[in-house]
FIGUVEX-773726 format. One line per 4 residues: their letters; for each residue x, y, z of C-alpha. Coordinates in steps of 0.001 Angstrom, whole numbers, plus 500000, padded with zeros to 6 digits. Each point is the difference from the previous one (the first is absolute). Layout:
BEGIN
a> X Y Z ~ ...
REM end
This chain:
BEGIN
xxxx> 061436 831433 886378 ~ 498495 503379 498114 ~ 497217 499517 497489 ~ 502751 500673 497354
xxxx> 502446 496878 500483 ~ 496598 497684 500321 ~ 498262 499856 496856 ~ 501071 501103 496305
xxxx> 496985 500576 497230 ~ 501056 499021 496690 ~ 498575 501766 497067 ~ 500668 498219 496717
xxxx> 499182 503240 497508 ~ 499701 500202 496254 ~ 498729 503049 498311 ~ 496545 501421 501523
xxxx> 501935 503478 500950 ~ 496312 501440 501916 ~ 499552 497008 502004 ~ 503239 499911 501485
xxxx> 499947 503887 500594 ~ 496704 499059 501785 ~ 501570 497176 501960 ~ 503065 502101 500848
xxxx> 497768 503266 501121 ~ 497803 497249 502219 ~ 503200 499458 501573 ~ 501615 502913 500355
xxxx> 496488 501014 501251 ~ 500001 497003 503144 ~ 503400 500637 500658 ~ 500690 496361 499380
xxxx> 502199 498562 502443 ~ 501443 496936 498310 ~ 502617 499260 497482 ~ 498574 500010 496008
xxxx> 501561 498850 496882 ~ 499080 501245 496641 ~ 501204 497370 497434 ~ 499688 501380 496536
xxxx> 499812 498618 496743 ~ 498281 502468 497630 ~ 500053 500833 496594 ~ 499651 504001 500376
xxxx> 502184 502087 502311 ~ 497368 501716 501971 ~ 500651 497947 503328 ~ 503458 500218 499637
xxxx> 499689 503790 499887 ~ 497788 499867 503058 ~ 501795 498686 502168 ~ 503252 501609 499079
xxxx> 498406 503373 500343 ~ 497557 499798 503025 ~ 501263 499671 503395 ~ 497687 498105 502266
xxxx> 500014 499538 503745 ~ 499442 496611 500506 ~ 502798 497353 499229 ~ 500643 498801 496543
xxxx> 501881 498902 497369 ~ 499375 500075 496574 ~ 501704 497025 497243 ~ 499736 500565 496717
xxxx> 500128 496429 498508 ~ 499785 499147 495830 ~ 496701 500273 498262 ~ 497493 497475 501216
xxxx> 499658 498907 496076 ~ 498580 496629 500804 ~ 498648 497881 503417 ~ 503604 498444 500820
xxxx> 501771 503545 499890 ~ 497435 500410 502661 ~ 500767 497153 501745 ~ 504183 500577 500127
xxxx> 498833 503510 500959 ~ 497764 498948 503258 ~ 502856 497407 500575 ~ 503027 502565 499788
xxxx> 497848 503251 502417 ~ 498535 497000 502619 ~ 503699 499318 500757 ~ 500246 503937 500623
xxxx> 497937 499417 503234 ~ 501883 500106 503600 ~ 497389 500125 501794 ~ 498486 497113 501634
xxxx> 496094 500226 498651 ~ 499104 501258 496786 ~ 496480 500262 498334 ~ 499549 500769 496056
xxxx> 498505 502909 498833 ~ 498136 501353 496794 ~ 500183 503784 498737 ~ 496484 500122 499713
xxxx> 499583 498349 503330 ~ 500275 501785 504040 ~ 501374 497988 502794 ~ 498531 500838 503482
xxxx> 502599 500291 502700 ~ 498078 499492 502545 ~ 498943 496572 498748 ~ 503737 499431 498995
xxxx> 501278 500793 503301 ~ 497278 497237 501261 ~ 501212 497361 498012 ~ 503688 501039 500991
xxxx> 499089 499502 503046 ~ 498427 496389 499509 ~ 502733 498798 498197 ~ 502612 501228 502816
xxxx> 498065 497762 502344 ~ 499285 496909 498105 ~ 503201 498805 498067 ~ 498522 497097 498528
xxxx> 498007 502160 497497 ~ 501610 500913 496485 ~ 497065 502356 499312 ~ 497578 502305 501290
xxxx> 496823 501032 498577 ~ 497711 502796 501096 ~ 496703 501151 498215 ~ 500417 501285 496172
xxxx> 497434 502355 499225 ~ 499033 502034 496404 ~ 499492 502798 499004 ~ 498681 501859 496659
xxxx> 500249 503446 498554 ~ 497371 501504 498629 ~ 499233 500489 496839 ~ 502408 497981 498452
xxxx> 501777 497274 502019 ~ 503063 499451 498368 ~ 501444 503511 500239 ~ 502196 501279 502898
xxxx> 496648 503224 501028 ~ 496672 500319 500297 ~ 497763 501890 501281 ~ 498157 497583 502861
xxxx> 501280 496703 501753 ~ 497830 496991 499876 ~ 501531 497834 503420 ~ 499871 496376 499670
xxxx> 499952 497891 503000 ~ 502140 496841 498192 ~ 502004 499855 496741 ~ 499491 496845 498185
xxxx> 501656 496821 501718 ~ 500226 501577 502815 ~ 501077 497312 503101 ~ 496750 500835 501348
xxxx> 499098 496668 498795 ~ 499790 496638 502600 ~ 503282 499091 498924 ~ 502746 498629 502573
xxxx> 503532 500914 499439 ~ 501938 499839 503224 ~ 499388 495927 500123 ~ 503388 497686 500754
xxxx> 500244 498580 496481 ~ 501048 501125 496677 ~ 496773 498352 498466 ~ 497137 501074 502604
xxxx> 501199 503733 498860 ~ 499698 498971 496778 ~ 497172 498135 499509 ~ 497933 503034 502263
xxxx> 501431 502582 497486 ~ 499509 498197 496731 ~ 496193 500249 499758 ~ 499691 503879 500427
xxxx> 503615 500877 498870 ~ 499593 503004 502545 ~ 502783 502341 499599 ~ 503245 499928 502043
xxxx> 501916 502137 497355 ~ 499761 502935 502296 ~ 500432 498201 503507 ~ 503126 501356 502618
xxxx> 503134 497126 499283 ~ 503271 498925 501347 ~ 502186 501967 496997 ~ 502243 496713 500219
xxxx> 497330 497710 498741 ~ 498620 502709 497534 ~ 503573 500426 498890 ~ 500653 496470 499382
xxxx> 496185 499610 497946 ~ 501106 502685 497520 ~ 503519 498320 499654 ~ 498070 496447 499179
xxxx> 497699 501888 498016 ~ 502274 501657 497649 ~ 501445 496453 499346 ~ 496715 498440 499057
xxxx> 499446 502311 497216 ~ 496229 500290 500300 ~ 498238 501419 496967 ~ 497641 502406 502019
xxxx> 498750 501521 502909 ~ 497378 497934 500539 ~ 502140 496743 500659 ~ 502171 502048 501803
xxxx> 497356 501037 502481 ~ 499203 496209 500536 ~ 503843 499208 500390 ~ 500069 503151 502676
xxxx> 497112 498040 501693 ~ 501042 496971 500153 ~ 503660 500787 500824 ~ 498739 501823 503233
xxxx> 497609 497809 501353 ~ 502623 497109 499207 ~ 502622 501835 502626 ~ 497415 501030 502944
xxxx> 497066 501277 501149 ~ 498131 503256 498897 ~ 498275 501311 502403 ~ 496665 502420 499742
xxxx> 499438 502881 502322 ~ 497023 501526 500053 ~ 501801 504020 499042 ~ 499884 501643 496495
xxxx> 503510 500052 498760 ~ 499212 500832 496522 ~ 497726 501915 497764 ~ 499970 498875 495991
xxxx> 498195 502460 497565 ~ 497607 497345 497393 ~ 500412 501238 496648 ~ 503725 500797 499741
xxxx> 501744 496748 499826 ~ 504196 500405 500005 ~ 500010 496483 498245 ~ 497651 500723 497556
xxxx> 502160 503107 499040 ~ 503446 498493 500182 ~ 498993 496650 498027 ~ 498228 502116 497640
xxxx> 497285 497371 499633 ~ 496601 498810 500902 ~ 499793 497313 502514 ~ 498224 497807 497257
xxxx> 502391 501154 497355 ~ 502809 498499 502135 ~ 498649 496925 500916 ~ 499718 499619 496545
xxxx> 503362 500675 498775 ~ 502024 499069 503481 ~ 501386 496522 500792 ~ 497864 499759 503017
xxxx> 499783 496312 499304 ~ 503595 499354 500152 ~ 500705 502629 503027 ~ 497248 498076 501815
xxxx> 502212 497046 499134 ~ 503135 501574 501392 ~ 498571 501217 503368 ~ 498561 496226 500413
xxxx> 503639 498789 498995 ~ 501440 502521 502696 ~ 497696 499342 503139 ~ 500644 496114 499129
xxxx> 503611 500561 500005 ~ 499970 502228 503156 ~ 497616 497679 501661 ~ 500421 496379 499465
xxxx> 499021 497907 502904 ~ 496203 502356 500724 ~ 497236 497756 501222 ~ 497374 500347 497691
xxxx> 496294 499031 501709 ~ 499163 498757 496488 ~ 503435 497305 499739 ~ 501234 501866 497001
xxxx> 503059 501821 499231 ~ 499874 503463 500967 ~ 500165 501860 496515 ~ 497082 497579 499009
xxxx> 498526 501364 503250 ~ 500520 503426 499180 ~ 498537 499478 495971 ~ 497042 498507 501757
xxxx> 499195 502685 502595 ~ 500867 502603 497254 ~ 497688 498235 496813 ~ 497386 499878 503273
xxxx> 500089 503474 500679 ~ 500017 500880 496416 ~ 496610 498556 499656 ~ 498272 502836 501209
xxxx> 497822 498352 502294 ~ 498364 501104 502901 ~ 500051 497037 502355 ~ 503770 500502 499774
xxxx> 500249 503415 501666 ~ 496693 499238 501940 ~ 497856 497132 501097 ~ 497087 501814 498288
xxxx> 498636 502426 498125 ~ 497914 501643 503305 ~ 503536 499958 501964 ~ 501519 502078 497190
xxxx> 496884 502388 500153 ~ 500140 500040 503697 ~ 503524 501002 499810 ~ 499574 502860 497473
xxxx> 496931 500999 502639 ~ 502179 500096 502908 ~ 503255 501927 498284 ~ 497416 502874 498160
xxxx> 500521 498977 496903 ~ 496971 499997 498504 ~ 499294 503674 501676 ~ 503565 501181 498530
xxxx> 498753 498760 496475 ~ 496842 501899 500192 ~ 501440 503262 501217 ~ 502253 499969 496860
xxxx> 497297 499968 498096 ~ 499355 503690 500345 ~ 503297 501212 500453 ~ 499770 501369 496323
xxxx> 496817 501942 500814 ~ 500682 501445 503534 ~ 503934 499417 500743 ~ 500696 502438 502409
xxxx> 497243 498063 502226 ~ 501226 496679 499089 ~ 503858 500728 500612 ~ 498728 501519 503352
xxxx> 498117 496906 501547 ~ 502412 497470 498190 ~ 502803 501871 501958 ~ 497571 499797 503375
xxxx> 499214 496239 499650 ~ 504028 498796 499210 ~ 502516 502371 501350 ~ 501183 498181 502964
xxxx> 503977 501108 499810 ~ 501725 503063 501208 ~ 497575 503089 498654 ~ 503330 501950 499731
xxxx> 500927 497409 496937 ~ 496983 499878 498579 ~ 499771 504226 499867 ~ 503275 499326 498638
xxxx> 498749 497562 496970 ~ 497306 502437 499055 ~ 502511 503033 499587 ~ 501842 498321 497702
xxxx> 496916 498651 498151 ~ 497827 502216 499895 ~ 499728 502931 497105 ~ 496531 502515 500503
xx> 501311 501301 496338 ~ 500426 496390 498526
REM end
């Protein structure tokens, strides 16, 4: 089977013209060997215009979908492109994001040889423009080894049952969003999802989570799939909102209410180790991990300093200290201490970032 008829990356676009000329000249760039779907739902006709005009070498199509005006246009729009996808595997992808092929074709690979997994995950890492991380240029990198949630976390999610996975992702709610899947059971998440007419993307990302762990095992592999830029968020710009502004004015409460309602439904006779039902299971691990507290995540404070010690983060933290005073030095060693990927690719990220006139 070619790389082509294997995997499909699904882009879910709305407006942000310069980041998805930058994802599309990364691409172009890598010669990306795998099937990608742009799934549009912006307000301006820039992207549109883009793609209609530009010819590209790798394998697309482009779907111009009505306006993303509000979070459940979103959702019929992610519902109608996933069902787009022939191919067998399928990973999402953000326009300010880069996937690494090499890392894809890894995970690919482990899924091909262990059916029992819904999901793969390999190693997420950051990045952030300098000076301003929310635009599309800069003139330095800074490299970060993990993006936040990470699954470099002791988490277990290729255990036999639905609530072991769940109950070892709860506490850190490390991020699976942009893992390798079977397109059939992403297909058939986005179809339940647009039915539950969730209120945001932040219960939606929960929903995601617990819909995947619910139908198999994710695996980790220790290969970077995945580079997010910090600073840039595609939510943030599509919802139009601060995180705090939306919990605010959201029914997270009542989608809460209707995931718990779903994975009861879906998942009547679970053994809970604590004798109760399983959606009063699930409010208890998820009021638990909302808590904040360390001997959740960790047994103590010393093991979560010992494992920020032993992953460089506390050396990561310093070094981006000076990265406003001497960035060219700091985007050099940064790049030294966490490029562990195909050089090639990561050449490639920095042509497309990087501006000397910015």
């Amino acid at each position: 089977m070619s790389s082509f008829d294997q995997l499909t990356l699904l882009v879910f676009l709305k407006d942000r013209f310069a980041f998805t000329k930058r994802l599309c000249s990364y691409l172009q760039d890598i010669k990306y060997p795998f099937h990608v779907i742009f799934a549009d739902g912006s307000e301006l006709s820039e992207n549109e215009e883009y793609f209609r005009n530009e010819c590209f070498s790798f394998n697309h199509e482009y779907v111009r979908y009505p306006v993303d005006k509000d979070i459940y246009a979103y959702a019929r729009k992610a519902q109608s492109a996933s069902a787009l996808v022939k191919t067998p595997y399928v990973m999402l992808c953000d326009n300010d994001d880069f996937p690494i092929v090499s890392g894809q074709r890894a995970a690919v690979d482990f899924m091909e040889n262990n059916q029992d997994c819904v999901g793969c995950n390999g190693r997420i890492k950051g990045l952030i423009p300098y000076p301003d991380s929310s635009k599309p240029n800069g003139k330095h990198i800074f490299w970060k080894k993990y993006y936040s949630n990470d699954m470099d976390f002791p988490v277990n999610l290729d255990q036999d049952s639905v609530v072991e996975r769940i109950t070892s992702w709860q506490p850190f709610c490390c991020s699976i969003w942009y893992s390798i899947f079977k397109s059939e059971v992403l297909k058939q998440m986005y179809k339940d999802m647009d039915k539950m007419y969730l209120s945001d993307l932040g219960p939606m990302e929960l929903f995601f989570s617990y819909f995947m762990l619910s139908k198999g095992k994710v695996s980790h592999i220790n290969e970077t799939t995945y580079i997010r830029q910090l600073g840039s968020s595609q939510a943030a710009a599509s919802q139009g909102n601060s995180f705090f502004m939306r919990l605010f004015f959201k029914d997270w409460l009542g989608d809460i209410r209707k995931i718990m309602d779903y994975m009861q439904c879906s998942y009547p006779n679970e053994k809970m180790p604590t004798g109760q039902s399983f959606k009063d299971y699930l409010y208890y691990i998820f009021a638990k991990r909302s808590d904040n507290s360390y001997c959740i995540k960790f047994k103590s404070k010393s093991d979560l300093f010992k494992f920020a010690l032993e992953r460089k983060i506390f050396l990561e933290l310093f070094i981006l200290k000076f990265f406003p005073y001497i960035p060219d030095l700091v985007s050099r060693f940064s790049k030294f201490l966490n490029i562990d990927f195909d050089p090639q690719e990561a050449k490639a990220i920095e042509n497309t970032i990087i501006d000397r006139a910015y």
